[in-house]
C-alpha positions as CSV (number, residue, x, y, z in Angstrom):
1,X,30.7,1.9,4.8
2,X,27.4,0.2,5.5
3,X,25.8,2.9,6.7
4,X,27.1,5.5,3.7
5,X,24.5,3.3,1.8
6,X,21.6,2.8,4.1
7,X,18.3,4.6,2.4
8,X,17.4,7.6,4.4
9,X,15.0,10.3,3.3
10,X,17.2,12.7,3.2
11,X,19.5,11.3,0.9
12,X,16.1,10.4,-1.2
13,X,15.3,13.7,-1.4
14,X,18.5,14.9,-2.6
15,X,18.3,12.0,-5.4
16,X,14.9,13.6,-6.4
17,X,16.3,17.0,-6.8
18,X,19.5,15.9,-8.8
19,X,16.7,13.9,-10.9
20,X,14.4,17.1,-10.8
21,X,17.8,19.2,-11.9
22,X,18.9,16.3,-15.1
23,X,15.3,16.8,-16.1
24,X,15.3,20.7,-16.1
25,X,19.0,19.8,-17.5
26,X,17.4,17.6,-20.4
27,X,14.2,19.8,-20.5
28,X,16.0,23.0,-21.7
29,X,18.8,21.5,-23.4
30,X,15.7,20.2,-26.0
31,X,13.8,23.2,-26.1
32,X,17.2,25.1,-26.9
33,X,18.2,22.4,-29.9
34,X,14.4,22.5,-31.5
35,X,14.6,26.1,-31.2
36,X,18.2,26.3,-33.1
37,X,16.6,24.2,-35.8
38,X,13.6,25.7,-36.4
39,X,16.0,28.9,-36.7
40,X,17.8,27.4,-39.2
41,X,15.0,26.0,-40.9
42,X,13.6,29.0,-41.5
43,X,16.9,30.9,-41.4
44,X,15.8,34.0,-40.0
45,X,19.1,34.6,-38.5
46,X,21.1,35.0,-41.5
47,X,18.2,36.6,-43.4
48,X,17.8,39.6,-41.3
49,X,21.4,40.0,-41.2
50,X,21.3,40.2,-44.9
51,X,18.6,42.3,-44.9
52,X,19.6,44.9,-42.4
53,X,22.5,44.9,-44.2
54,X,20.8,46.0,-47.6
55,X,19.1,48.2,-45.7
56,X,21.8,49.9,-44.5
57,X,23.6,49.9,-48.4
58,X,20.6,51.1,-50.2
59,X,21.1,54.8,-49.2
60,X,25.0,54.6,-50.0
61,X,25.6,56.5,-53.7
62,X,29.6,55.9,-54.0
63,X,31.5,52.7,-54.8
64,X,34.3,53.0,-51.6
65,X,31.5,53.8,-49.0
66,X,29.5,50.5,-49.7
67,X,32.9,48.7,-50.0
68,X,33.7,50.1,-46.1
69,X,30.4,49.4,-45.0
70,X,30.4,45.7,-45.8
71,X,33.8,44.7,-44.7
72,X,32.9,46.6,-41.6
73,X,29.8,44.5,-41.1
74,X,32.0,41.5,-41.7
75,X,34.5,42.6,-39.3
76,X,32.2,42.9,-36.2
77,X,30.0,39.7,-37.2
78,X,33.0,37.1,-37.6
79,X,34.4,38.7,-34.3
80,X,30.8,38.2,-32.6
81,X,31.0,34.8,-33.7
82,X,34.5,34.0,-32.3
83,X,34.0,35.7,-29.0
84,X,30.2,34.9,-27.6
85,X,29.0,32.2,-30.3
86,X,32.0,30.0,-30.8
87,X,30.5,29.3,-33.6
88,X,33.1,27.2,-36.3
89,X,34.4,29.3,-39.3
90,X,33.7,33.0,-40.4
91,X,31.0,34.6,-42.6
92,X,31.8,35.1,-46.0
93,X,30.5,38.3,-47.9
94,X,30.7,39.5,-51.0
95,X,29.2,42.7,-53.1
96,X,29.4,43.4,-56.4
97,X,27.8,46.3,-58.4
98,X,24.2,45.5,-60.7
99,X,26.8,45.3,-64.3
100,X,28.7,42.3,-62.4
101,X,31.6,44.0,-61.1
102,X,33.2,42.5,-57.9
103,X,33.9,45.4,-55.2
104,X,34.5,43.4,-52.6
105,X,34.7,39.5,-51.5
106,X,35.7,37.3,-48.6
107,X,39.0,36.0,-49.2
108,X,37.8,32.0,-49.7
109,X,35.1,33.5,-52.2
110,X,37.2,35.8,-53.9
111,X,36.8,35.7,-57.7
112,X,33.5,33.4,-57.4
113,X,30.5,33.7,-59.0
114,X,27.8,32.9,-56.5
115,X,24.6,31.4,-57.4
116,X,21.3,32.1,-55.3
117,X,17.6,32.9,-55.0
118,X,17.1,36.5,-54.4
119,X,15.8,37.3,-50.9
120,X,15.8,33.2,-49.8
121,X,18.4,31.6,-48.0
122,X,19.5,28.5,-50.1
123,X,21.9,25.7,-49.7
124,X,25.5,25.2,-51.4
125,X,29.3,24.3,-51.5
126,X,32.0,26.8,-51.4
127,X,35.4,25.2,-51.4
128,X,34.4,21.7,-50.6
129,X,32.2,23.3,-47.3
130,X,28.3,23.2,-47.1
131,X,27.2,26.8,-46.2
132,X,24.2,28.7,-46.3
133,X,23.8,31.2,-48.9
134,X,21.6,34.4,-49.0
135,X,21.5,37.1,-51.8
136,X,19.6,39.8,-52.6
137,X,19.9,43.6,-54.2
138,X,19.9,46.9,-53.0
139,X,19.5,49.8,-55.2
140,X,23.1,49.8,-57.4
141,X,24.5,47.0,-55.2
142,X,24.1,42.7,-55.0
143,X,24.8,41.4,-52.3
144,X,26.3,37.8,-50.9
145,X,26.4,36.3,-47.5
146,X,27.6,32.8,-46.8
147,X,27.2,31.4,-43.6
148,X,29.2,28.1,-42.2
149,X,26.4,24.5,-41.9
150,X,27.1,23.4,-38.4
151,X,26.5,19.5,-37.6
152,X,23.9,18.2,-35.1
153,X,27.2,16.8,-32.6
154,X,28.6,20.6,-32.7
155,X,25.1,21.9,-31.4
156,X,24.3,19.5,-28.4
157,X,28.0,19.6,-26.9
158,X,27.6,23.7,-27.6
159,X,24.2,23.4,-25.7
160,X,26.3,21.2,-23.3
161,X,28.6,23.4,-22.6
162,X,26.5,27.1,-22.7
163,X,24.2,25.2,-20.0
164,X,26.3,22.9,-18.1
165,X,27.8,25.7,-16.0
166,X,25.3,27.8,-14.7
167,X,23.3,24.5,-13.3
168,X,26.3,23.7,-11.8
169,X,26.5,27.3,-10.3
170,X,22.9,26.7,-9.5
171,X,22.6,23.5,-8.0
172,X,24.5,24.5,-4.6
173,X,21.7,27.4,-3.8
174,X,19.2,25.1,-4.3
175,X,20.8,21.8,-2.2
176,X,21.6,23.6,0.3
177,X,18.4,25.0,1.2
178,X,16.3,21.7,0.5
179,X,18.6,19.8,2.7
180,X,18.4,22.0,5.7
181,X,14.6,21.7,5.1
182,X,14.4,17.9,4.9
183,X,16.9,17.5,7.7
184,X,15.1,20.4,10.1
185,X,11.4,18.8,8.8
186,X,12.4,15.3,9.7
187,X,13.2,16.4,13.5
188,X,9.7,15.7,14.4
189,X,9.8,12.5,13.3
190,X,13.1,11.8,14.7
191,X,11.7,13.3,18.5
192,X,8.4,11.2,18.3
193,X,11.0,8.1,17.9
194,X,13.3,9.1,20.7
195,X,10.0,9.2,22.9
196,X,8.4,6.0,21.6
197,X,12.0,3.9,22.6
198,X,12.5,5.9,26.1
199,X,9.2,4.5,27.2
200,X,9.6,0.8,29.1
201,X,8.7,-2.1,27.1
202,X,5.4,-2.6,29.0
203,X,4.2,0.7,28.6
204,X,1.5,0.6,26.6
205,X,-0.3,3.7,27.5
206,X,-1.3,6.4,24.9
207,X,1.7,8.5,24.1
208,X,-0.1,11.9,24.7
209,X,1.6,13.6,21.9
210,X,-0.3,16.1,19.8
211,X,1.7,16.5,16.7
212,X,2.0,20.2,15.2
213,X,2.4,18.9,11.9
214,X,-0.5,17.4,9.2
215,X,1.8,14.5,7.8
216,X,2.4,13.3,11.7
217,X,-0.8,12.9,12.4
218,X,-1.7,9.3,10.5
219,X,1.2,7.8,12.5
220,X,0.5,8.8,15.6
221,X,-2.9,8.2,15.1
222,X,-2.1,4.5,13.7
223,X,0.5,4.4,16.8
224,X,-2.5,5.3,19.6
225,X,-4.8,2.4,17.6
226,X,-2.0,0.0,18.1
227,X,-1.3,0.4,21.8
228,X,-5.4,0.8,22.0
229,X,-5.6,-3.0,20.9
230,X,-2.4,-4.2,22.6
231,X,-4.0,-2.6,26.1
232,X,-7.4,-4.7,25.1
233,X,-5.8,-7.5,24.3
234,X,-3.7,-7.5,27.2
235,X,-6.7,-6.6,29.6
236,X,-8.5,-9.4,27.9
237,X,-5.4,-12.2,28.8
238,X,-5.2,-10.9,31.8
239,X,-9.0,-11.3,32.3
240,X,-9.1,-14.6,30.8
241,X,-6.2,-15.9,33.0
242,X,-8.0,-14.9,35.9
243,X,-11.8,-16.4,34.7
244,X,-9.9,-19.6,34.0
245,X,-8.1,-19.6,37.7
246,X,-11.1,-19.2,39.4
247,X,-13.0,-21.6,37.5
248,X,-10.1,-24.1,37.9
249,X,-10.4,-23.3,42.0
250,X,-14.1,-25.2,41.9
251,X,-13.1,-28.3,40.4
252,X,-9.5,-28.3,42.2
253,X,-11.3,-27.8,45.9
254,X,-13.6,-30.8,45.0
255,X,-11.3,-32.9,44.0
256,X,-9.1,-32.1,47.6
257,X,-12.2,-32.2,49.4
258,X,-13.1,-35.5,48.0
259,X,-9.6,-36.9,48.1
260,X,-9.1,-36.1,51.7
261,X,-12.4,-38.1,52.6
262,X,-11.7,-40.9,50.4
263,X,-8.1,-40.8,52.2
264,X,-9.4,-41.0,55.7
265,X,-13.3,-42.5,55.9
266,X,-13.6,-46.6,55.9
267,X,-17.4,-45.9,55.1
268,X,-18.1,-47.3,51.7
269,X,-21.3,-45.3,50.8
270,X,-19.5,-42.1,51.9
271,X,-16.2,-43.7,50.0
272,X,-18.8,-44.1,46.7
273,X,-20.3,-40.4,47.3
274,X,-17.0,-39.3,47.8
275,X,-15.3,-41.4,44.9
276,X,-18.1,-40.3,42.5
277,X,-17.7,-36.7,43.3
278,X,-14.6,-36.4,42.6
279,X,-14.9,-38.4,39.2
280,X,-17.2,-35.3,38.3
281,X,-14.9,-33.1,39.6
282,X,-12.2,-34.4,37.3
283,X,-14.2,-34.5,34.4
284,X,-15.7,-30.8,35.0
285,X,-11.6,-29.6,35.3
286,X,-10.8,-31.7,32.5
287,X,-13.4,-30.8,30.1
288,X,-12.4,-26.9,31.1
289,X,-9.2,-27.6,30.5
290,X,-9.8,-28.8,26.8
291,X,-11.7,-26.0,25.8
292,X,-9.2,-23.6,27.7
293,X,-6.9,-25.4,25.0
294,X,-9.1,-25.1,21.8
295,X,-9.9,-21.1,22.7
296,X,-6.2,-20.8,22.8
297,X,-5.3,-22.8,19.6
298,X,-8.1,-20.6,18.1
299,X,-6.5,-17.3,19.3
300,X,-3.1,-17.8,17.8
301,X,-3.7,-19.7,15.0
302,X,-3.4,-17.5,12.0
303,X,-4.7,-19.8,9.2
304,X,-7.0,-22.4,8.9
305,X,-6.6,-24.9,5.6
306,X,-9.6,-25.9,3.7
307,X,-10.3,-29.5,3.2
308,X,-13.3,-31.3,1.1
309,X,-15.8,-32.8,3.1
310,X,-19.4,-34.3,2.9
311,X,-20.9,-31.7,5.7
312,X,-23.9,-33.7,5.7
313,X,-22.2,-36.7,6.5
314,X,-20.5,-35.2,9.1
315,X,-23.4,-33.7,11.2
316,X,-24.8,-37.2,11.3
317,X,-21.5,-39.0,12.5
318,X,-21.5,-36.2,15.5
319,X,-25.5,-36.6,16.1
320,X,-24.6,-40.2,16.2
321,X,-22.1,-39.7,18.8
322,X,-24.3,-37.0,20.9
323,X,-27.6,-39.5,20.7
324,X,-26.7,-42.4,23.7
325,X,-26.1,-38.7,26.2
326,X,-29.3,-36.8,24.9
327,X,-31.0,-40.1,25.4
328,X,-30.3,-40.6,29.1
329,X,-31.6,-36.4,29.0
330,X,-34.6,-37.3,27.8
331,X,-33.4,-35.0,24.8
332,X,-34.7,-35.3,21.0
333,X,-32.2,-34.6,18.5
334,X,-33.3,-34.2,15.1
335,X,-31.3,-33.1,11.9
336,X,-33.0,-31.6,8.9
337,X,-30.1,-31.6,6.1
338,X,-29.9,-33.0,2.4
339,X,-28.3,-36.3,2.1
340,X,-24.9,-35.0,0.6
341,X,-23.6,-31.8,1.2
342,X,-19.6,-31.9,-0.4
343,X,-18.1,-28.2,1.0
344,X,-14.8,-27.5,1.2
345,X,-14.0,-26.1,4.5
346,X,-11.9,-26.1,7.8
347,X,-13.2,-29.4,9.1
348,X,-11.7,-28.9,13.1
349,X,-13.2,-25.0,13.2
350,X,-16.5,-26.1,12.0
351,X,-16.6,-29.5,14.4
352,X,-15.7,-27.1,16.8
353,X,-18.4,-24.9,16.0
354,X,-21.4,-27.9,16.0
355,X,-19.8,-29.6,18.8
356,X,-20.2,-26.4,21.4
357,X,-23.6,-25.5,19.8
358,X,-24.8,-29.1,20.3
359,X,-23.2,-29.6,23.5
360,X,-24.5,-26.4,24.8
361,X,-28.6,-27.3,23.2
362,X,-28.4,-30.5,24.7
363,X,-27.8,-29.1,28.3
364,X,-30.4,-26.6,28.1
365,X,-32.8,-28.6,26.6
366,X,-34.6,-30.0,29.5
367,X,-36.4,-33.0,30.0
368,X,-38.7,-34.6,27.2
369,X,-37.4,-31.7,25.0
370,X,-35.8,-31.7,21.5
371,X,-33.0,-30.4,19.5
372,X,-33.7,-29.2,15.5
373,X,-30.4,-28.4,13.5
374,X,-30.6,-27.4,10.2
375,X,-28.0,-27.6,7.6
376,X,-28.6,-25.3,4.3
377,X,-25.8,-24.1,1.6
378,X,-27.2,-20.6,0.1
379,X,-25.5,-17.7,-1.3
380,X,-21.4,-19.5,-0.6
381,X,-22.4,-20.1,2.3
382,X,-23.2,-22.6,5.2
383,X,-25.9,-22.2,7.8
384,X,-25.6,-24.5,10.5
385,X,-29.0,-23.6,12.7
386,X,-29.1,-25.3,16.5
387,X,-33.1,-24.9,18.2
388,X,-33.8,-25.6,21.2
389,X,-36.5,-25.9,23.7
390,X,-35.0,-25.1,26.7
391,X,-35.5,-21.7,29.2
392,X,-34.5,-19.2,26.4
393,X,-32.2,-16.6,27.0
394,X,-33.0,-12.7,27.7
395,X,-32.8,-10.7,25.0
396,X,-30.4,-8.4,26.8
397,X,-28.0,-11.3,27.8
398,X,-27.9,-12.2,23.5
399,X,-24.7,-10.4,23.4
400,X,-23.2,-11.6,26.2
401,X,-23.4,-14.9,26.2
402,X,-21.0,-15.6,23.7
403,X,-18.1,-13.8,26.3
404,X,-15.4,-16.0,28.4
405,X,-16.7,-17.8,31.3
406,X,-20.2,-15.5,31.1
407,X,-22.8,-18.0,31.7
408,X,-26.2,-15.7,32.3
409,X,-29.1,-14.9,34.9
410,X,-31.6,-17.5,33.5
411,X,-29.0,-20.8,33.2
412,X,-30.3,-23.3,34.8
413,X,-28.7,-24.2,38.3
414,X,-28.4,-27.8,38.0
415,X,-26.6,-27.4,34.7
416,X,-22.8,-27.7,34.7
417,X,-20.7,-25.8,32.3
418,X,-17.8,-23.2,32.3
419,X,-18.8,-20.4,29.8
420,X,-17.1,-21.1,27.4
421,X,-18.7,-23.1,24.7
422,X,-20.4,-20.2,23.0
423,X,-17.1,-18.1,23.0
424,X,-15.5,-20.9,21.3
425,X,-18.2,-21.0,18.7
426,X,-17.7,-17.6,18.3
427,X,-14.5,-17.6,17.5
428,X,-14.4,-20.6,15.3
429,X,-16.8,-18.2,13.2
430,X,-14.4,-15.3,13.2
431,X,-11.8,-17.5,11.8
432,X,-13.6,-18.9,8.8
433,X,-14.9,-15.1,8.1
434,X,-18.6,-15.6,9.2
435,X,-20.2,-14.9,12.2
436,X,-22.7,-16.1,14.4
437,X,-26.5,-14.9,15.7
438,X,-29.2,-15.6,18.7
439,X,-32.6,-15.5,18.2
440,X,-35.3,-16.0,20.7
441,X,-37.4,-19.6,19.4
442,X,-41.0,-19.3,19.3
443,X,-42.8,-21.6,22.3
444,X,-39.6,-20.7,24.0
445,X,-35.9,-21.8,23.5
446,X,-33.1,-20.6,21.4
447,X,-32.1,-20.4,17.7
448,X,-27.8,-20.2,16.9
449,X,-27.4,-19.7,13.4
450,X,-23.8,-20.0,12.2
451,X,-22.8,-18.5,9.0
452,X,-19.7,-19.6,7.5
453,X,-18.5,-19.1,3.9
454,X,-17.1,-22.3,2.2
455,X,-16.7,-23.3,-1.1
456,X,-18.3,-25.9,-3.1
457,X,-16.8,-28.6,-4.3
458,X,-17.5,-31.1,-7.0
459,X,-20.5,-32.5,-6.7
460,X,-21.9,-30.0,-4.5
């Protein structure tokens, strides 16, 4: 029973034609009712009848003849009626000569002295019964012709009726057709299905089908996008797990190396060498392993709440933080932002954002060298802008660097890191809907600019 109700477009289809069919239904049925009362506004009908009529008595001389002829025509008109029209009650006629004489009358109007415009069709009673009435003379003749009012419900359940069964006649033909061409055009559709869920569930290479038919062609287009983004985004999983094995192997070996020494020298330096070695080594793997974890939060988190914050204030709690290590560098850092900057923004994405791009200045910086960021609101907007005066990178590494575990040609060799700070950065951008750009620093160095739309908030 379920599925006798289940939408399917075939069953759509065959709703829209039994709509199309109550429209044509409706759609005639109203031309056919505005025609029948123009007709009898104007009461042609019953006019040329009357006239034809006259017509047909004007060359008639004796008495007996025009007598025939009229009872004749009412004969054949009253049995039109009954047979094809169905329409209620008979015409009435009635002809008498120009001095008044009646020669010949219906029998509801016999003996009746009919009143009317000549050549107009008027309205009036006869025997209780509204009719129509139209008169007019023809040479020694007058004659009469009363025609039956019919009411508004007769007409629409005679319209009803007249057109109820040839649509019904007609409505087979047409289903029948339409549904063999929706069910036969849907077999496409129903074979590119059938190959979709025989393929295995990892199988997401292209489905090489070239569909024959126009209206196909968006979904198996949109259907090769897909599997084009699940195979890159598989690829780039598979990528990353392997980036973050082997850079888990460095920090893993030292820390063995280091433990086995430490577990069978009684040397103390080599115990200290050994004991601070591995200290490194832990903190290297550890500080991988948390932004392993923050790139991961970042890539399946699918919204990041907005919360009001002084930025300004911000920055200078993290420069605060940063100072005692870019101290013991030899590294200036210096902020140039207003004193009050209330955004309203995701406050872990964009800590995330100046952490990495300090983290990553500071490193690069070199000895005796400085750090300039810049904090400016323009446009609904914030531009967070790192400088540094460290090596620079090459112009054709700019892209690059902000990729997994890609560290570049020119970093310098004494300077830890894992590659993934600017890829963080990067994506902390993506997710608040801006983006972030390297430029080369004049004197040498680096510029990050990181644009990320915000909000204002009061006060700001």
């Amino acid at each position: 029973m379920k599925a006798l109700f289940t939408p399917t477009l075939v069953r759509r289809i065959v709703a829209a034609l039994l709509l199309a069919f109550a429209l044509a239904w409706c759609a005639v049925a109203t031309y056919t009712y505005l025609d029948f009362r123009a007709n009898v506004r104007t009461h042609s009908g019953l006019q040329q009848a009357g006239r034809g009529l006259l017509d047909a008595l004007a060359g008639i001389a004796r008495d007996e003849l025009a007598i025939n002829a009229v009872q004749v025509t009412a004969q054949q008109f009253n049995a039109v009626r009954r047979q094809d029209s169905q329409l209620p009650g008979d015409l009435l006629f009635q002809l008498r000569s120009t001095d008044g004489q009646e020669l010949f009358a219906s029998p509801p109007i016999a003996g009746q002295t009919l009143q009317g415009a000549s050549g107009q069709v008027v309205d009036t009673h006869l025997n209780g019964q509204a009719y129509w009435l139209f008169t007019g003379p023809s040479g020694r003749w007058q004659l009469w012709m009363a025609e039956p009012q019919v009411s508004t419900q007769w007409v629409l359940q005679w319209i009803f009726d007249s057109l109820a069964l040839p649509f019904l006649v007609a409505f087979p033909f047409v289903l029948l057709p339409v549904w063999i061409a929706a069910t036969r055009g849907l077999k496409p559709l129903r074979m590119l299905g059938q190959a979709i869920e025989q393929r295995a569930a990892g199988d997401l290479s292209p489905l090489g089908v070239l569909p024959r038919y126009a209206e196909l062609t968006p979904l198996v287009i949109a259907l090769e996008d897909m599997l084009l983004q699940l195979r890159g985004k598989v690829a780039r999983e598979r990528s990353f797990v392997h980036d973050a094995a082997h850079e888990l192997r460095t920090p893993l070996a030292v820390i063995s190396a280091q433990a086995h020494v430490l577990s069978r020298t009684t040397d103390l330096r080599e115990r200290a060498e050994a004991s601070q070695h591995l200290q490194q080594a832990v903190a290297r793997g550890s500080h991988l392993v948390q932004q392993l974890l923050e790139l991961a939060t970042m890539d399946a988190a699918t919204h990041a709440p907005a919360q009001s914050v002084d930025v300004a204030d911000l920055t200078r709690q993290h420069l605060a933080q940063a100072t005692p290590h870019a101290a013991s560098l030899g590294v200036e850092l210096i902020l140039d932002a207003p004193d009050s900057l209330p955004l309203a923004l995701p406050v872990a994405l964009y800590e995330s954002v100046l952490r990495n791009l300090l983290d990553n200045a500071v490193k690069y910086a070199g000895g005796a060298g400085e750090v300039t960021l810049t904090l400016a609101w323009r446009d609904g907007a914030l531009q967070l802008t790192v400088a540094d005066s460290g090596p620079g990178i090459p112009a054709h590494e700019h892209a690059l660097v902000f990729e997994r575990f890609y560290r570049g040609t020119s970093a310098l060799a004494s300077v830890s890191g894992t590659g993934l700070g600017l890829a963080i950065v990067r994506q902390a951008c993506v997710r608040m809907g801006g983006d972030i750009a390297l430029h080369q620093r004049s004197g040498g160095g680096c510029v990050f600019v990181a644009t990320m739309p915000v909000a204002a908030t009061a006060g700001g």
